[in-house]
C-alpha positions as CSV (number, residue, x, y, z in Angstrom):
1,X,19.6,-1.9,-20.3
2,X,17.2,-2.9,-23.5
3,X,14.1,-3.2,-20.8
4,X,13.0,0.3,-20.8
5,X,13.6,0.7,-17.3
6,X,16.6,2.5,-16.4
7,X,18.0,2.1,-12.7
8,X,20.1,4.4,-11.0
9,X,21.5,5.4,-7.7
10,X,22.7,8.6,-6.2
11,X,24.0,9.3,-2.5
12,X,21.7,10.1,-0.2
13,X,21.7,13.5,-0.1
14,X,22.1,13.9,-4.0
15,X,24.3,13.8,-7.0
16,X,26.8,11.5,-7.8
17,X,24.5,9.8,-10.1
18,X,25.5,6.2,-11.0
19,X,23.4,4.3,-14.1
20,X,24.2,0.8,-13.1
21,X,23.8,-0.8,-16.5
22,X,27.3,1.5,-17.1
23,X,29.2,-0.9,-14.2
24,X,27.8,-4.1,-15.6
25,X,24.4,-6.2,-17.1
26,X,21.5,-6.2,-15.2
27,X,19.2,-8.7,-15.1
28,X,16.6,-10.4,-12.8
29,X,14.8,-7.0,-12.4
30,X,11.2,-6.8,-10.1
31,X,9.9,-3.7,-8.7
32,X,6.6,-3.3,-6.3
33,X,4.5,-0.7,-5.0
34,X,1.7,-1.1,-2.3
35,X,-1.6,0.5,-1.2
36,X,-1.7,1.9,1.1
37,X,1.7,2.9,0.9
38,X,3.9,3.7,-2.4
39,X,6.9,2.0,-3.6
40,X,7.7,-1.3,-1.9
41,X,10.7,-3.2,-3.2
42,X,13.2,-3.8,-5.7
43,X,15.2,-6.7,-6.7
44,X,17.9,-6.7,-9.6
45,X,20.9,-8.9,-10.5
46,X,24.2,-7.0,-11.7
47,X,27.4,-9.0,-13.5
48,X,29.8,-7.2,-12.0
49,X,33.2,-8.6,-10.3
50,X,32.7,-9.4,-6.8
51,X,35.7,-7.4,-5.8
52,X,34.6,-4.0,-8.1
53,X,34.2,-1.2,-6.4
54,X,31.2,1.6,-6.7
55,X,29.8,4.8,-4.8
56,X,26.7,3.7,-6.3
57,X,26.2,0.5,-4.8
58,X,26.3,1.0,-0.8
59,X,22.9,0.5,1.8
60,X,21.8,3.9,2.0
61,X,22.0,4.7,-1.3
62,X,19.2,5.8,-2.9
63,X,17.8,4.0,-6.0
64,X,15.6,5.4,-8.8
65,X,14.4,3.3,-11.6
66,X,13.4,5.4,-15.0
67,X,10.7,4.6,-17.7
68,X,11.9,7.3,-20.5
69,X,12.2,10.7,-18.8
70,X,9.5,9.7,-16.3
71,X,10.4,8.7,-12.2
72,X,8.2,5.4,-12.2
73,X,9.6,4.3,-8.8
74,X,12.1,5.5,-5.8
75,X,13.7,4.1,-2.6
76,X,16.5,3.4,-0.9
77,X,19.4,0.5,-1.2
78,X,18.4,-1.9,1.6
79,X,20.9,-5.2,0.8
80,X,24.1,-5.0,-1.7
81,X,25.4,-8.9,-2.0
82,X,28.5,-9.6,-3.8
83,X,28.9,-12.0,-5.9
84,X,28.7,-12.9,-9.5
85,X,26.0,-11.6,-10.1
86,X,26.3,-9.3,-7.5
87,X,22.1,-9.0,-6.3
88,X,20.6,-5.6,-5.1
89,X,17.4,-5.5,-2.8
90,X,15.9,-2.0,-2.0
91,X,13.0,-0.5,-0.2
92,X,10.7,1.7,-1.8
93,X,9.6,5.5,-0.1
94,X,6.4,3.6,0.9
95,X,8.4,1.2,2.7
96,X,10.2,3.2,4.9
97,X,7.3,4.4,6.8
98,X,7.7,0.8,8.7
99,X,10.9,1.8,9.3
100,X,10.8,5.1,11.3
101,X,8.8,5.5,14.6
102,X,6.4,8.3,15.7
103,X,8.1,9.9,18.4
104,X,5.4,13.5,19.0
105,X,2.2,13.7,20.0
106,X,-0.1,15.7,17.3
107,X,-2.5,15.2,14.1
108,X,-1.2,13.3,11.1
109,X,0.2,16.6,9.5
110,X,2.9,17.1,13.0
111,X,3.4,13.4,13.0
112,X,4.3,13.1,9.8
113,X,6.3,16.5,9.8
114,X,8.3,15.7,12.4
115,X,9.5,12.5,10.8
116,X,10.1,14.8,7.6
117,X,12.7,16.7,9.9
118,X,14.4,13.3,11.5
119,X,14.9,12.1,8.2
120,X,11.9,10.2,5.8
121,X,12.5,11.3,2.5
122,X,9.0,12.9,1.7
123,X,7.2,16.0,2.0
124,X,3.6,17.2,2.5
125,X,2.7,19.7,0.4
126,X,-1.0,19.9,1.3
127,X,-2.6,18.8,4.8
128,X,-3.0,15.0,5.2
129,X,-5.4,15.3,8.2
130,X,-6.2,17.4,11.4
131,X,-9.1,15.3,12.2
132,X,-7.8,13.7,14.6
133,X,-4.6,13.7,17.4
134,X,-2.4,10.8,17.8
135,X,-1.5,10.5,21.9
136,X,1.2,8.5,22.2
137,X,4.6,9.0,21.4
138,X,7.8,7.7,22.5
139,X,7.2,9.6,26.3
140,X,4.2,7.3,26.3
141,X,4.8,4.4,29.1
142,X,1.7,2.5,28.3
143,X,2.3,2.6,24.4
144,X,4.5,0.5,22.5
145,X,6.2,2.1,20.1
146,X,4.6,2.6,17.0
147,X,5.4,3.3,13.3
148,X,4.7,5.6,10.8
149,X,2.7,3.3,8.4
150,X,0.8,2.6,11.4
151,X,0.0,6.0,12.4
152,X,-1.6,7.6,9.3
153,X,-3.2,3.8,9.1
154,X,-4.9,4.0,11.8
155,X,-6.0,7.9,11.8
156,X,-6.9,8.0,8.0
157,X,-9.4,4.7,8.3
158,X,-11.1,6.0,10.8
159,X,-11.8,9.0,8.5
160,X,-12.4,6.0,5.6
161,X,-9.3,7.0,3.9
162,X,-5.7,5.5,3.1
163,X,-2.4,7.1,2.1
164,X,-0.2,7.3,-1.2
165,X,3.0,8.3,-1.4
166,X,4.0,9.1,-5.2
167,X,7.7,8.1,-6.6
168,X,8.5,12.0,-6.2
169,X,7.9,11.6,-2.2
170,X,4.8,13.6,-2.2
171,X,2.5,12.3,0.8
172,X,-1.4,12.5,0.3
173,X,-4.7,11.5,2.1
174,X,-7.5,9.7,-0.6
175,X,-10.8,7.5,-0.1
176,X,-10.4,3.9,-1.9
177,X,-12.0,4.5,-5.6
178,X,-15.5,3.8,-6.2
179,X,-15.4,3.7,-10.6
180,X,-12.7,1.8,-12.6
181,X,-10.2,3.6,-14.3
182,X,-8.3,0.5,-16.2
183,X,-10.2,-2.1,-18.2
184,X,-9.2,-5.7,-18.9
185,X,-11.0,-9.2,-20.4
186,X,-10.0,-12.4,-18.1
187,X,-8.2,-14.4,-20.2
188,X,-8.3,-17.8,-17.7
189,X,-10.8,-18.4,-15.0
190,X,-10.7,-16.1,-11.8
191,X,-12.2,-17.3,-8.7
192,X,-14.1,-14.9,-7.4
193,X,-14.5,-15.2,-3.6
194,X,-16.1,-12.5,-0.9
195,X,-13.4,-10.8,1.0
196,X,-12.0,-11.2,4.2
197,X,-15.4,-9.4,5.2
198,X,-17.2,-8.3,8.3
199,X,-20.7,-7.6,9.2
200,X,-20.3,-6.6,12.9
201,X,-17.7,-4.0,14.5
202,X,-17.5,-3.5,18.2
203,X,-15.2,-0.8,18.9
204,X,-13.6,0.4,22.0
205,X,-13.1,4.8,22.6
206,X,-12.1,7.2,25.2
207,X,-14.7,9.1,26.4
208,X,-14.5,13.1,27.1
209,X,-14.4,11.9,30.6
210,X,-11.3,10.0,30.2
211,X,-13.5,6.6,30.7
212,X,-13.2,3.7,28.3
213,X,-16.7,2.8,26.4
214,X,-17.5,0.2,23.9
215,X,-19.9,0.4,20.7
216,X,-21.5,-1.9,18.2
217,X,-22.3,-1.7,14.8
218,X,-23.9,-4.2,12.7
219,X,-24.7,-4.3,9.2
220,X,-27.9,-6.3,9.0
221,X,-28.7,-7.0,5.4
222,X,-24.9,-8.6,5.1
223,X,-25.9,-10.5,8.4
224,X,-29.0,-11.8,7.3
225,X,-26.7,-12.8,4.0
226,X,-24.0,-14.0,4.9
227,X,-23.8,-14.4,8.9
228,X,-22.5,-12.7,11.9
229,X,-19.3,-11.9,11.4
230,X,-17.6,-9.4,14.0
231,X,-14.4,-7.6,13.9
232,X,-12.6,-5.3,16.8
233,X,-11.2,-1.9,16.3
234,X,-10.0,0.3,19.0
235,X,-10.2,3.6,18.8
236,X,-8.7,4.1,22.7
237,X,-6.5,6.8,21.4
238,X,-8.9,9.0,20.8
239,X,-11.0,11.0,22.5
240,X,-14.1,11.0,21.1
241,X,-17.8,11.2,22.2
242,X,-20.5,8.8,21.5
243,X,-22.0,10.4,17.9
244,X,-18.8,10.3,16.8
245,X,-17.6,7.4,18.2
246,X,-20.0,5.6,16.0
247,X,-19.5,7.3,12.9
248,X,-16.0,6.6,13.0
249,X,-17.6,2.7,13.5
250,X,-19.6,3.1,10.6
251,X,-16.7,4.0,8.8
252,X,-15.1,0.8,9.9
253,X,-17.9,-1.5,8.9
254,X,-18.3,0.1,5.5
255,X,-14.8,-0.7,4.7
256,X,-14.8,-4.2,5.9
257,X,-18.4,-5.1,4.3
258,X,-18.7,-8.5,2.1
259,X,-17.9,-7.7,-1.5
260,X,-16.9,-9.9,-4.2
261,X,-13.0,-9.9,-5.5
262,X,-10.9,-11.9,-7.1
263,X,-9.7,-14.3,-4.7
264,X,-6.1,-14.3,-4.7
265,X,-3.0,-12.8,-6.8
266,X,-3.2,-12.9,-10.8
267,X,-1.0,-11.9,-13.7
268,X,-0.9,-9.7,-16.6
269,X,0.8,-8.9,-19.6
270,X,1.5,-5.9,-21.9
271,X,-1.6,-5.3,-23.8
272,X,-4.3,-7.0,-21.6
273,X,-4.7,-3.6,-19.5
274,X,-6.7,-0.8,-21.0
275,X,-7.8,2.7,-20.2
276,X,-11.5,3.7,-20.2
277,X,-10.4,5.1,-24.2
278,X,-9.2,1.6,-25.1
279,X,-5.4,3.1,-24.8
280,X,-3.3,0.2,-23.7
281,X,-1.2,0.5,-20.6
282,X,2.1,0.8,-19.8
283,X,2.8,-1.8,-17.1
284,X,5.7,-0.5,-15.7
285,X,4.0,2.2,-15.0
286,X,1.0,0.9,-13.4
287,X,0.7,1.4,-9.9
288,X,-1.4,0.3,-6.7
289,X,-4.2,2.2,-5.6
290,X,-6.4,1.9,-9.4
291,X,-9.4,0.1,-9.8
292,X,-9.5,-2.3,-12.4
293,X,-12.7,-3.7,-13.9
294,X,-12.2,-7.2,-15.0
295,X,-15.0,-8.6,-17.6
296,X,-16.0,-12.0,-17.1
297,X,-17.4,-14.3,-19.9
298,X,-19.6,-17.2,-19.5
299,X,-17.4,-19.5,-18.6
300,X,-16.0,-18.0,-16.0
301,X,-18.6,-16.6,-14.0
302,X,-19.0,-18.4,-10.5
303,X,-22.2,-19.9,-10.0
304,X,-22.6,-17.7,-6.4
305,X,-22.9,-14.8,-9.1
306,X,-23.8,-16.1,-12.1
307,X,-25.4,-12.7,-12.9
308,X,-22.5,-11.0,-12.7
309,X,-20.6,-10.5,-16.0
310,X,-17.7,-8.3,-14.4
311,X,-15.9,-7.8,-11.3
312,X,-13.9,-4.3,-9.8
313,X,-10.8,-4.8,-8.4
314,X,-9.0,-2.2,-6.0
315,X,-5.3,-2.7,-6.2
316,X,-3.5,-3.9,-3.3
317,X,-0.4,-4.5,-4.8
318,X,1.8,-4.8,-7.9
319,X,5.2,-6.4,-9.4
320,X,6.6,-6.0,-12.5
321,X,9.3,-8.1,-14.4
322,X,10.5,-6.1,-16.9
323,X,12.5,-9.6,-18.7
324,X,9.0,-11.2,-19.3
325,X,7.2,-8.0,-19.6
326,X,4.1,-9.2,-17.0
327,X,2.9,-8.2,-13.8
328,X,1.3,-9.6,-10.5
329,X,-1.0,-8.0,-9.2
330,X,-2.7,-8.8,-5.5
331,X,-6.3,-7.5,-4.4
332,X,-6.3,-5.2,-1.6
333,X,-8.2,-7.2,1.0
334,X,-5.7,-10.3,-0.2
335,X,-2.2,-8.2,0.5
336,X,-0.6,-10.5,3.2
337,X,-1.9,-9.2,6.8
338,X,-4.0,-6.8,4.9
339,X,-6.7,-6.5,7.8
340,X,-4.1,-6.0,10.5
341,X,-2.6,-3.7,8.9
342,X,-6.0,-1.9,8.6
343,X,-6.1,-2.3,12.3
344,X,-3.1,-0.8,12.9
345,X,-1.6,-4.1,13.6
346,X,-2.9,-3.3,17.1
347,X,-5.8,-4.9,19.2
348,X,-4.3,-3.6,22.6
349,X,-7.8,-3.7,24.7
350,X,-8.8,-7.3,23.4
């Protein structure tokens, strides 16, 4: 394809590579990645006959897309439609961490190991984290069963951390960035909003007696700023005593402190994104999990912070369209159900 970005396919354990734009044009192509997370999505038309016949496209599949001789995204063929154009959905190696459950008790590393073994298409080449054990499994009767996503989600928070898994399948452990690494100039107004924030966190534990406490942490300058505003956490899978308890809290309530973002999704082109050394970015290589520092002119500085002449943004979320050569790109803290999923999507004691 003339795009630059060069899908593929292969069978799911390997080989049999199949370049799709060799069965037909395609067209309509959008990729995603997510943080936390990795690659998300893919979407892609194909002119193909809808009675043509291909090892490459079957669900299972796996799907690689290509920017020169670099790996820029990876996953696995979710939806094959025919038609004329036939369409192609697929989920990226992020992604399928919704899709498979944690079925042993352990730390992250055995947790994630063991799903390794059954089948996820990653691998851990250093530890992710011993810091803490996960108790329920499938064997657990008072558990609901619980994903993978939702696992190291709710283990690596509570150490202030996320997880990244790269287009090669290599799972790591990092803290959110606290300097920009990408540079751009607001080219139409933003509005800049405070995020979906908290300045209270009451937080259920285990005790090392097996007993169920609760603890509260408030973050009084925020309060005194911009009102009491509680969230809930538990942290009843985990045995913990009471320092701890409340440094895992802390943790908590520094993530989910009022800062100001960009309030909503907004959208690039080639050439607006710059490195720190004025080198322009490739978009279709950009992916979530970079800080982006976006300077702000007079006229579009919100009167809240008039002062302010620049705002960071962490990177929740991207999607390219290689056809218009642009990108959307969503705020973590704006992500759809970001927060819940920060919470594990769990609030079992409430």
């Amino acid at each position: 394809m003339s795009l630059g970005v060069v899908p593929f396919t292969e069978k799911p354990s390997g080989g049999s590579r199949v370049y799709l734009d060799s069965l037909g044009i395609v067209s309509g192509l959008q990729f995603s990645t997510s943080y936390p997370g990795g690659d998300k999505s893919v979407e892609l038309s194909l002119s193909a006959p809808p009675s043509f016949q291909s090892d490459g496209l079957r669900n299972g599949s796996m799907l690689y897309l290509y920017r020169g001789t670099s790996k820029i995204w990876s996953g696995r063929i979710s939806s094959v439609g025919r038609g004329n154009p036939w369409k192609i959905q697929a989920d990226g190696l992020g992604a399928l961490a919704a899709q498979i459950n944690a079925s042993v008790k352990g730390n992250v590393n055995v947790v994630i190991d063991d799903a390794i073994t059954n089948g996820l298409p990653w691998t851990r080449p250093l530890s992710v984290s011993t810091a803490r054990t996960w108790n329920a499994g499938w064997g657990s009767a008072d558990v609901a069963k619980i994903s993978i996503d939702e696992v190291l989600t709710k283990l690596l928070a509570s150490e202030g951390k996320r997880w990244k898994v790269s287009s090669g399948g290599v799972l790591s452990s990092v803290s959110d960035p606290t300097t920009p690494s990408f540079f751009m100039k607001a080219s139409s107004p933003l509005p800049l909003v405070l995020n979906d924030y908290g300045t209270a966190v009451l937080a259920r534990y285990q005790n090392t007696t097996g007993n169920f406490n609760t603890i509260r942490r408030k973050n009084q300058s925020a309060i005194d700023k911009f009102g009491y505003v509680e969230k809930q956490v538990d942290f009843g899978w985990l045995v913990l005593d009471s320092t701890t308890a409340g440094q895992y809290a802390d943790n908590f309530l520094n993530f989910i402190s009022p800062r100001l973002v960009v309030g909503g999704e907004f959208e690039i082109g080639e050439g607006q994104l710059f490195t720190a050394n004025a080198g322009a970015v490739d978009l279709a290589s950009f992916r979530a999990g970079e800080m982006i520092r976006i300077q702000l002119d007079s006229t579009m500085r919100d009167a809240f912070i008039s002062s302010q002449t620049a705002v960071d943004v962490i990177v929740g979320e991207t999607t390219y369209y290689p056809d218009k050569k642009t990108m959307r790109i969503a705020p973590v803290g704006f992500v759809k159900s970001d927060f819940q999923r920060f919470l594990g999507q769990r609030n079992w004691w409430i």
